[in-house]
C-alpha positions as a Python dict, from the first residue, in 0.01 Angstrom:
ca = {
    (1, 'X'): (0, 0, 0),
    (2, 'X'): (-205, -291, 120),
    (3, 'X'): (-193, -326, 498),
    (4, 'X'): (-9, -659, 645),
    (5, 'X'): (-249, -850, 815),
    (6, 'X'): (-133, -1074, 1134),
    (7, 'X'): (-200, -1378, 945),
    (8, 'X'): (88, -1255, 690),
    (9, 'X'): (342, -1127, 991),
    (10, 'X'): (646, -1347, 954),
    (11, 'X'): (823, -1545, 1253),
    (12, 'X'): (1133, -1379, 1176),
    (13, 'X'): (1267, -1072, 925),
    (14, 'X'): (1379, -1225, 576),
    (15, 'X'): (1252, -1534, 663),
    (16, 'X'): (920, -1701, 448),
    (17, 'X'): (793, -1855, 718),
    (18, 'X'): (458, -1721, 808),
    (19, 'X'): (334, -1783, 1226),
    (20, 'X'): (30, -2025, 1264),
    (21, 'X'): (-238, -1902, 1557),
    (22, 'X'): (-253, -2087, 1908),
    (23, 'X'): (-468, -2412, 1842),
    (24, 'X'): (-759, -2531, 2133),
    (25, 'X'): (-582, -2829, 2367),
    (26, 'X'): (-738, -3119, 2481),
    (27, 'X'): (-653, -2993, 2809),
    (28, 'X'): (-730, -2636, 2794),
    (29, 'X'): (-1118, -2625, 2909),
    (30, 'X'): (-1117, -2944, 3111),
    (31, 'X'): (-847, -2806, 3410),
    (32, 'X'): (-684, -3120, 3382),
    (33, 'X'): (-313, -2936, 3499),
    (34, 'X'): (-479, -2909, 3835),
    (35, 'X'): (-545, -3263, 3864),
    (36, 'X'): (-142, -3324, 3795),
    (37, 'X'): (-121, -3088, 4076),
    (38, 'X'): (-366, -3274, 4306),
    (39, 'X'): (-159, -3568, 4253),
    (40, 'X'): (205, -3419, 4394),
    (41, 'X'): (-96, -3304, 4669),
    (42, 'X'): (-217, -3602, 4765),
    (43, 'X'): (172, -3747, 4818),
    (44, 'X'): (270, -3487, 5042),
    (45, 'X'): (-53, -3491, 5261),
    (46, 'X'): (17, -3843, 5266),
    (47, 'X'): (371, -3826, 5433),
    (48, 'X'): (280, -3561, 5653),
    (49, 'X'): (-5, -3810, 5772),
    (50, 'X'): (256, -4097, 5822),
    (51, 'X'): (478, -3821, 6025),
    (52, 'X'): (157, -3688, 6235),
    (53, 'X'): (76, -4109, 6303),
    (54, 'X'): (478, -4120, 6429),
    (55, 'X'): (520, -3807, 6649),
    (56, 'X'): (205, -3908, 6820),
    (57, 'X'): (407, -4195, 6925),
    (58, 'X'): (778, -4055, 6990),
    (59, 'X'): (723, -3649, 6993),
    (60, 'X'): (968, -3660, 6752),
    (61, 'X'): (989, -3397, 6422),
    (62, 'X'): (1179, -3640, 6252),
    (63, 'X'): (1472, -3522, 5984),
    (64, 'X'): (1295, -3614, 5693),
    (65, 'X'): (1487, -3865, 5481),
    (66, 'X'): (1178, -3832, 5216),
    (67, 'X'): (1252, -3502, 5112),
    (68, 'X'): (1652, -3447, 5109),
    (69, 'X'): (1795, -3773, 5116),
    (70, 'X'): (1974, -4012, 5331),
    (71, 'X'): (2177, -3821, 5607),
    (72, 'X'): (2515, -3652, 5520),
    (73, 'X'): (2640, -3645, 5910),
    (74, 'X'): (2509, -3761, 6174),
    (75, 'X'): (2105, -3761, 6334),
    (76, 'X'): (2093, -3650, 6668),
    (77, 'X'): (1756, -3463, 6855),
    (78, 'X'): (1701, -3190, 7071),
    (79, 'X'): (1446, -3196, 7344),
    (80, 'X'): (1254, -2822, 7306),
    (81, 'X'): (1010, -2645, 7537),
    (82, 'X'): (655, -2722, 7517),
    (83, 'X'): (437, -2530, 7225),
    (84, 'X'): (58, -2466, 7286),
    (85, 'X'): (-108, -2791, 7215),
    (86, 'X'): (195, -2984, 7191),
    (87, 'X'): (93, -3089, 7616),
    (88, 'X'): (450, -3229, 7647),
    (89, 'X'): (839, -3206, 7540),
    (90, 'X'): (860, -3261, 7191),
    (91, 'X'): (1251, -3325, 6992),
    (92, 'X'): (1358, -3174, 6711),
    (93, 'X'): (1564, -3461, 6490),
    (94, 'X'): (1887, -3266, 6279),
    (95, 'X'): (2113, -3410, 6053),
    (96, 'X'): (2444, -3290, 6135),
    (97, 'X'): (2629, -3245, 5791),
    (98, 'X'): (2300, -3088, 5681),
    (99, 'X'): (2279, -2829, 6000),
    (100, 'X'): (2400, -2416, 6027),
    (101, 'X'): (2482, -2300, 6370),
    (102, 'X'): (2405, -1940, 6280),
    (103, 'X'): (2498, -1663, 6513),
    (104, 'X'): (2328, -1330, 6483),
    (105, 'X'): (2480, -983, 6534),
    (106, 'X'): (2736, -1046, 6775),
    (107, 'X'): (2871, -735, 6739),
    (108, 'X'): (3018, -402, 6950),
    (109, 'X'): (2726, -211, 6852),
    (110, 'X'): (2473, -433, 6935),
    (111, 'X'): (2664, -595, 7344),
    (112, 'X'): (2992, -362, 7324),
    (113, 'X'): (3046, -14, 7504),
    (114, 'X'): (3068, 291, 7319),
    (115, 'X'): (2817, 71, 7058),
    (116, 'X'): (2501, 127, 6887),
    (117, 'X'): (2302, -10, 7201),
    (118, 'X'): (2498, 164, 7439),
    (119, 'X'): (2428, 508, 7272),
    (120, 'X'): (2074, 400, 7262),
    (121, 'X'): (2109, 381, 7652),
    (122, 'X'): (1972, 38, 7656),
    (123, 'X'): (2125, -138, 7935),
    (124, 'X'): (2388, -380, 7808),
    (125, 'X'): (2382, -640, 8035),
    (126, 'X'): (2047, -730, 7834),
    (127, 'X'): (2223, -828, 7493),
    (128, 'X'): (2524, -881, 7632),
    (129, 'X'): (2417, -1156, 7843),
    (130, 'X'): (2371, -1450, 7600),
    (131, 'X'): (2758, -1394, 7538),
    (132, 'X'): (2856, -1673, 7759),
    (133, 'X'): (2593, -1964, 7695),
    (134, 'X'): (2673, -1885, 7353),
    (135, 'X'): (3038, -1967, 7383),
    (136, 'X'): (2986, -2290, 7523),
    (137, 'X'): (2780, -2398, 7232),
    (138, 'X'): (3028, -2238, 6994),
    (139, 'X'): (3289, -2464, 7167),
    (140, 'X'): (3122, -2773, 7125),
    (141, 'X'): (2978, -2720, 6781),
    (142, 'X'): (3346, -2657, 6667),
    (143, 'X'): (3401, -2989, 6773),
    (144, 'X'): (3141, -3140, 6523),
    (145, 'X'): (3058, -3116, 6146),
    (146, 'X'): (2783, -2847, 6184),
    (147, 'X'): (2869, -2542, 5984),
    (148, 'X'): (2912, -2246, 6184),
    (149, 'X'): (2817, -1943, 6028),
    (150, 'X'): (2798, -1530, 6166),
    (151, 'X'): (2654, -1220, 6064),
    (152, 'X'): (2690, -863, 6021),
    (153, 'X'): (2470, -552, 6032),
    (154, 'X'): (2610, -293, 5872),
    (155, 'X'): (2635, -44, 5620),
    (156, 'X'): (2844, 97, 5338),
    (157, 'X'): (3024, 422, 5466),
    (158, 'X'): (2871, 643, 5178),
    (159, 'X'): (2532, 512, 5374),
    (160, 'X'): (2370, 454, 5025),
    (161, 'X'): (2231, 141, 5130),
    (162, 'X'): (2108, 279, 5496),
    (163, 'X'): (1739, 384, 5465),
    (164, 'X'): (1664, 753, 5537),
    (165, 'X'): (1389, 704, 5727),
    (166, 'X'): (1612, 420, 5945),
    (167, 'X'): (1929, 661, 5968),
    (168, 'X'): (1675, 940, 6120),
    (169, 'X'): (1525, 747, 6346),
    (170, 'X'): (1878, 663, 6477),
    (171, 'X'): (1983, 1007, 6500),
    (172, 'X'): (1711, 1081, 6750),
    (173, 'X'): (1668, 775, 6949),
    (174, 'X'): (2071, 876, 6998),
    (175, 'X'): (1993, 1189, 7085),
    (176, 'X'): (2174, 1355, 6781),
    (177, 'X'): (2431, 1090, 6750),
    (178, 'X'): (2289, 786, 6475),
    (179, 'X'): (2435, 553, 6241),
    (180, 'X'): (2707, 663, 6006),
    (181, 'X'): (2855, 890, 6294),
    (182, 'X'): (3148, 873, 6658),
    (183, 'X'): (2990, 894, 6964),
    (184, 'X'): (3205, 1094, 7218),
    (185, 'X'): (3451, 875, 7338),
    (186, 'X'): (3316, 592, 7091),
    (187, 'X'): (3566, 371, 6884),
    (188, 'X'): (3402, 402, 6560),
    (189, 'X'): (3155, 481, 6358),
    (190, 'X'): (2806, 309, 6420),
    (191, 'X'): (2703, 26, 6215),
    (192, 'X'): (2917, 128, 5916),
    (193, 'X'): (3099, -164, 5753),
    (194, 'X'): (3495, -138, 5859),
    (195, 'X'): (3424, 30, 6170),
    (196, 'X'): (3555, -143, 6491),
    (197, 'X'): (3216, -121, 6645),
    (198, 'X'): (3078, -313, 6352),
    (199, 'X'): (3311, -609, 6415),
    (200, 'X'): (3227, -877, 6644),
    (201, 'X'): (3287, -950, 6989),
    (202, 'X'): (3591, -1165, 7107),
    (203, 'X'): (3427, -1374, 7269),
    (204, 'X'): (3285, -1517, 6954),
    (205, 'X'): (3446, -1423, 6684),
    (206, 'X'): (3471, -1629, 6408),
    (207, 'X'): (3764, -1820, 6332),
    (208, 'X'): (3938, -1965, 5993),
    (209, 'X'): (3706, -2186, 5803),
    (210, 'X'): (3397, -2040, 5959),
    (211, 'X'): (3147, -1826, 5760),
    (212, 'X'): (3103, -1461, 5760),
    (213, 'X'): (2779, -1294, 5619),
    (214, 'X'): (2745, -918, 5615),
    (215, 'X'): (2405, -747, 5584),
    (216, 'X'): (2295, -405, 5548),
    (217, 'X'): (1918, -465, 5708),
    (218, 'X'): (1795, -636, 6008),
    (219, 'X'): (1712, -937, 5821),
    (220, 'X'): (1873, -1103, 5551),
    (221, 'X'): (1646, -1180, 5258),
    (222, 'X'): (1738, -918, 4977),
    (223, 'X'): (2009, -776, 5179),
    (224, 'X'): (2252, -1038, 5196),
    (225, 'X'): (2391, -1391, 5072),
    (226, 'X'): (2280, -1579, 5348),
    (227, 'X'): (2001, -1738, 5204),
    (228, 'X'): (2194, -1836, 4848),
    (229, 'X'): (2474, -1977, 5061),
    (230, 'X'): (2249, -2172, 5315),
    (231, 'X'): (2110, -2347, 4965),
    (232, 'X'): (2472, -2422, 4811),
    (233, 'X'): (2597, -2586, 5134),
    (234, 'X'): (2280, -2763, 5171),
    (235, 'X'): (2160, -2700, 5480),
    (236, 'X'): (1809, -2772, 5576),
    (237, 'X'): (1856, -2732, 5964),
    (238, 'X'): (1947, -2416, 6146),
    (239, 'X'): (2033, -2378, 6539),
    (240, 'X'): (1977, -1941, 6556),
    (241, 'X'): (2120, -1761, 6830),
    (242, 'X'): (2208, -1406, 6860),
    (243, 'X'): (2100, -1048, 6920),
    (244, 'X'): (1853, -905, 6928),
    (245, 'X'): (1574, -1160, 7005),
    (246, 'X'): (1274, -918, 6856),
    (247, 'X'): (1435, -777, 6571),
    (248, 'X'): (1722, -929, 6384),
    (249, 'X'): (1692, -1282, 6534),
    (250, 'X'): (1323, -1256, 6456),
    (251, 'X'): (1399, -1138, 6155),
    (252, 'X'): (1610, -1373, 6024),
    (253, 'X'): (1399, -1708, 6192),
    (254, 'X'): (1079, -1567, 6024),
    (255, 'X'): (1246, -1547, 5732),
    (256, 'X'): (1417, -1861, 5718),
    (257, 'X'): (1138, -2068, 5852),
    (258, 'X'): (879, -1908, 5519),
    (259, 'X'): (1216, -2026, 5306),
    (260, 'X'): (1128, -2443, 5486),
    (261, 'X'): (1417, -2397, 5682),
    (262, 'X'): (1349, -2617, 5974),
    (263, 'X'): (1466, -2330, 6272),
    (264, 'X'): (1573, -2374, 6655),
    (265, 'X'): (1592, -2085, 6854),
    (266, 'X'): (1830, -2112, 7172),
    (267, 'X'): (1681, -1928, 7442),
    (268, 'X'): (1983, -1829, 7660),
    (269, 'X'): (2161, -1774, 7344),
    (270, 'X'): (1994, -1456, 7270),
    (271, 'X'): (1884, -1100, 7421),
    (272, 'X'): (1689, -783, 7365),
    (273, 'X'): (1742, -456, 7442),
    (274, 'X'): (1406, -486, 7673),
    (275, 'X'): (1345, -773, 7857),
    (276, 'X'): (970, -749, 7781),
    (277, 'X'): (1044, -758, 7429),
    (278, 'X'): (1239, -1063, 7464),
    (279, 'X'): (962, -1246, 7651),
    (280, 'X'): (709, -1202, 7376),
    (281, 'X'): (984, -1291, 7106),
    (282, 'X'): (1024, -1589, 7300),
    (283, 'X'): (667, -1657, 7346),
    (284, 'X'): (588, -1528, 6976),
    (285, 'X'): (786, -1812, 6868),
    (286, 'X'): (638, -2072, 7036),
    (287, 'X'): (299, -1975, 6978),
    (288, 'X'): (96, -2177, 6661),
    (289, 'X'): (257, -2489, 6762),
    (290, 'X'): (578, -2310, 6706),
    (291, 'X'): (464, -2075, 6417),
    (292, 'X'): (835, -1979, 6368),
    (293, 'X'): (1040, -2318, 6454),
    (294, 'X'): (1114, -2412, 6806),
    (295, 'X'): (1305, -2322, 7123),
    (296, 'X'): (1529, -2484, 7367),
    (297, 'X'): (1851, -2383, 7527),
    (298, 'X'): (2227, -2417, 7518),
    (299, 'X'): (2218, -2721, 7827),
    (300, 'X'): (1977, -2922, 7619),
    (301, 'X'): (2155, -2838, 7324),
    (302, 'X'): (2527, -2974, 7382),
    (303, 'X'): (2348, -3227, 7578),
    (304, 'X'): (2228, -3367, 7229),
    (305, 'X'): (2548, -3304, 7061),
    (306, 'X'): (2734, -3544, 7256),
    (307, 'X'): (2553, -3806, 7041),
    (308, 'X'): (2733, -3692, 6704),
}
């Protein structure tokens, strides 16, 4: 039997129909895609020229109307710390119907007794301490059109989504008592989804209409639907507060902020389980010309809100 060359393959069984080769574009040797590409280039370097020319003059990252659109709420700006090279207060311009308040963790095992920190024998006070700045914000964000928004850590009770190597470590930085198990005296099982040391505190727990976002990691990417439900409300802006400041907070803010998320950390608003560690989270942050977004704190904060 006479072997089928390519040339004779047909496009599809029982059809007649025979495939034709790949034929030499106009384009193909002369890289001309690129210089489609250096065109969408040149625009953005552009505007980011014409915003470099205006914060020079008013310090002000600007909500930029270029790229989503006329605002949906209201514009109001936040006055943040100084970043290296910045030499002076700089604002951070939101657009209210466009903006996340998201808080981080706020729950019994990370600020509660008989928690996940507390078996850790990390001194509370150090991630429990943000919990009343952080009310006050909550209160007068409620009062706006800024979408409030919480998370979880947390994982399924079978542990299948709890890394070994993460439910080990646990174990014996608890001295035999991890994640999945009741500490002596504890009031439920740590970091296990439908625990009562997995739920969050009182003092700002979330209340109807406000969104709830459970993840099994200390970030969110992969491990949640924060991300996916950030881009269907379309939020652009996000005011991050929450423990703790060098792991989940960070987590989340460096992971938002590679996503263009546009991120403002409030200082008093979060805590570590070391107060060195919260320092250089803090400082981290800032660092770059604010390599990760911006900081400021709850006073400046609800000082700007009083403008939407």
């Amino acid at each position: 039997m006479k072997k089928q060359t390519s040339k004779e393959q047909k496009i599809k069984p029982g059809t007649s129909a025979k495939w034709q080769p790949g034929t030499v574009s106009n384009m193909a040797d002369e890289r001309r895609y690129e210089e489609v590409l250096d065109k969408r280039r040149e625009t953005i370097l552009a505007q980011a020229q014409k915003d470099y020319d205006d914060f020079l003059k008013n310090r002000t990252f600007r909500f930029p109307i270029w790229q989503y659109g006329q605002p949906k709420g209201k514009l109001f700006r936040v006055e943040c710390e100084d970043n290296p090279n910045f030499g002076e207060t700089s604002f951070l311009e939101f657009d209210s119907g466009r903006t996340a308040f998201v808080l981080i963790d706020f729950q019994i095992d990370f600020c509660g007794e008989k928690g996940y920190v507390d078996v850790m024998k990390y001194p509370l006070e150090n991630t429990a301490v943000p919990l009343l700045a952080t009310r006050k914000v909550l209160d007068a964000v409620r009062n706006t059109d800024i979408t409030v928004i919480h998370t979880r850590e947390g994982h399924l009770p079978d542990l299948s989504d709890c890394p070994y190597n993460k439910l080990l470590r646990s174990k014996i930085i608890g001295k035999g008592v991890g994640i999945g198990e009741k500490p002596k005296g504890g009031i439920g099982r740590l970091l296990v989804r439908g625990s009562k040391s997995w739920g969050i505190v009182k003092e700002v727990e979330p209340v109807e209409g406000e969104i709830l976002v459970d993840k099994a990691g200390k970030g969110a990417g992969g491990l949640s639907t924060l991300y996916p439900t950030l881009r269907n409300l379309g939020i652009t802006h996000l005011v991050i507060v929450g423990i703790t400041t060098d792991v989940c907070v960070n987590s989340i803010m460096t992971e938002a902020n590679d996503l263009g998320f546009w991120c403002l950390l409030l200082k008093d608003c979060t805590g570590a389980t070391d107060k060195g560690n919260y320092a250089a989270a803090i400082k981290s942050t800032k660092m770059q010309g604010g390599v990760f977004g911006w900081v400021s704190d709850s006073e400046k904060f609800i000082s700007a809100l009083n403008d939407v």
